[in-house]
N, C-alpha and C positions, 0 to 999 in steps of 0.2 A: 586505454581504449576510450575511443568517444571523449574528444577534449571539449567542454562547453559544459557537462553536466555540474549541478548546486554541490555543496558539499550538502550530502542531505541530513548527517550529523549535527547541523547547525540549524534549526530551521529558520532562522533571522530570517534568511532569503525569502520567507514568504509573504515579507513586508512590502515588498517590492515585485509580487507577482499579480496574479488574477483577480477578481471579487472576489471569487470565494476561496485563494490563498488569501487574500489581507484579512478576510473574515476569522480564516480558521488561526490566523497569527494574531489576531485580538483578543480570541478565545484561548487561547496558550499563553499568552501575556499576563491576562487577567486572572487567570484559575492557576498557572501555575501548575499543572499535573507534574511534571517530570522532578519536581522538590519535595514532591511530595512520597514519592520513590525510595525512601532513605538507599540514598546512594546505589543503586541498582544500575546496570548499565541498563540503557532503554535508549528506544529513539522514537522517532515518527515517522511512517511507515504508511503504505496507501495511497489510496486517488487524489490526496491533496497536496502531496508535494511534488508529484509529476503533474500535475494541475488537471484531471478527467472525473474529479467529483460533479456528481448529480445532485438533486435534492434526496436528501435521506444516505449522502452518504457518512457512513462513520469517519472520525479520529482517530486511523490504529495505533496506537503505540504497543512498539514490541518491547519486552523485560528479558532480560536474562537472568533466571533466579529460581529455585527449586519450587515445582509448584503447591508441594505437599506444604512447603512453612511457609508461603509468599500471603496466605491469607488474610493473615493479621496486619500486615501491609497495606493489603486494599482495603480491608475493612475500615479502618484507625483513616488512614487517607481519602475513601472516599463515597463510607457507606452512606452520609450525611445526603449524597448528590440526589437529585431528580432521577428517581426511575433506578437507583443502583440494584445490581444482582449481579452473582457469579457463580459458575459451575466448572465442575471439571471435564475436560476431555480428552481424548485421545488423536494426535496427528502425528505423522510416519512413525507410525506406532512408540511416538514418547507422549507421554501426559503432559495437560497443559491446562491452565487456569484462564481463564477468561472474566475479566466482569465488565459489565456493557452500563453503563448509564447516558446522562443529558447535561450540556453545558452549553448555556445560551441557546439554548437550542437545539444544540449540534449534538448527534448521537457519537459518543466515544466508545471504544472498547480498546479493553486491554490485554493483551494476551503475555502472556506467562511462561517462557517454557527452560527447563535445564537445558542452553543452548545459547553461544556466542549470539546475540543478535545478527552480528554479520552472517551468522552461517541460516537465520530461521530463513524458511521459506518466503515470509511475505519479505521480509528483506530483500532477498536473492531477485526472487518476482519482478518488487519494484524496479530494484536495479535495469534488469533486463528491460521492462518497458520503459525506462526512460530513457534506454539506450536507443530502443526503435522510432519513439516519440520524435526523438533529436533528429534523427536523420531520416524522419517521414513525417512531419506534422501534419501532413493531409491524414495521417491515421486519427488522430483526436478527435474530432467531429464524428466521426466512422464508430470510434468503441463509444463515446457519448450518446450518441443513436440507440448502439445495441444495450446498453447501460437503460437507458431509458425505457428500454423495450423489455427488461426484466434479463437481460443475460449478465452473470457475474462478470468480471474485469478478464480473471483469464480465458476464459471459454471465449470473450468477446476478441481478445488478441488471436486465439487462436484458431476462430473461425473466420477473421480478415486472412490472417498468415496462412490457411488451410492446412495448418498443423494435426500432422495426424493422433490418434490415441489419446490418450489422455490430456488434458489441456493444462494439467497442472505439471505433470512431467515434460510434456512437451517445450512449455517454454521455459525450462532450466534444461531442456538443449541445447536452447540456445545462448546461454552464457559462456561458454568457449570460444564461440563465434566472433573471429574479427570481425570490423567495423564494415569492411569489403564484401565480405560473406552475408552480413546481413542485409546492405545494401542491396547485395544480389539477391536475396531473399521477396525482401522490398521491389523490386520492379517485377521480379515472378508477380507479385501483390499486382502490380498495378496493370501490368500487359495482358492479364487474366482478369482484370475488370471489365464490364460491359461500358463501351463508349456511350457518352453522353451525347443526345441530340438527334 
């Protein structure tokens, strides 16, 4: 589905992207977070490899790793940083470890959960909007706006998409969705837009 998309596994590609991909690939060069992971699978995840970071947006990297023993991990790795702290929480009803600090500037967090990263939500998320990204870039600028204007990333998709119910369920409906289907989605989006002029 959707032939064009990064391997987003690899974040190299961000070498070769926006300002603020080549920024956030200097920051990942130089700090290194993901070695510092003893071997965890993890990835990079969020606004900045579908490229819709604002200022103030975080680095998420997702782990997959029990969040009850993951502590001594983060701590040892990266209690040392600007601003480190972590807490536990609760998302679809599994617990999950977060610790958020600063690097060059840039707000990271890391979240934690007993769960394939492919399978966590922000992963799934990403996924889904780079697939709509790709074949609507006019939507970029659009969620950047609503980003800007204090709305989270999915609420912002899915109040362009007029996606009903919940915003965080809603667009993990649409990852089933052929490329066709979404398309048709996408010009609903656009024929329901107020003409310009």
């Amino acid at each position: 589905m959707t032939d064009g998309l990064p391997d987003f596994r690899d974040w190299s590609f961000l070498a070769h992207g926006s300002e603020d991909q080549r920024r956030a690939f200097a920051t990942l060069s130089r700090h290194q977070p993901f070695n510092r992971l003893e071997g965890a699978d993890s990835a990079l995840a969020g606004t900045f490899p579908i490229d819709i970071a604002i200022d103030g947006s975080d680095l998420d990297i997702l782990v997959a790793a029990d969040p009850a023993s993951f502590a001594p991990v983060l701590d040892a790795g990266f209690g040392q940083e600007q601003g480190y702290r972590r807490h536990l929480i609760t998302v679809s009803d599994c617990p999950a470890l977060v610790a958020a600090f600063t690097l060059d500037g840039l707000p990271v967090e890391i979240f934690v959960q007993d769960v394939p990263v492919g399978r966590q939500m922000g992963w799934r998320h990403m996924l889904v909007e780079a697939r709509l990204l790709l074949l609507d870039p006019s939507l970029r600028p659009a969620i950047r706006a609503l980003k800007q204007a204090g709305v989270k990333t999915e609420p912002a998709f899915a109040r362009l998409l007029d996606l009903p119910g919940d915003p965080y369920q809603a667009l993990l409906t649409l990852e089933a969705h052929n490329d066709t289907a979404l398309i048709k989605l996408l010009s609903q989006r656009r024929s329901a837009m107020p003409k310009q002029g």
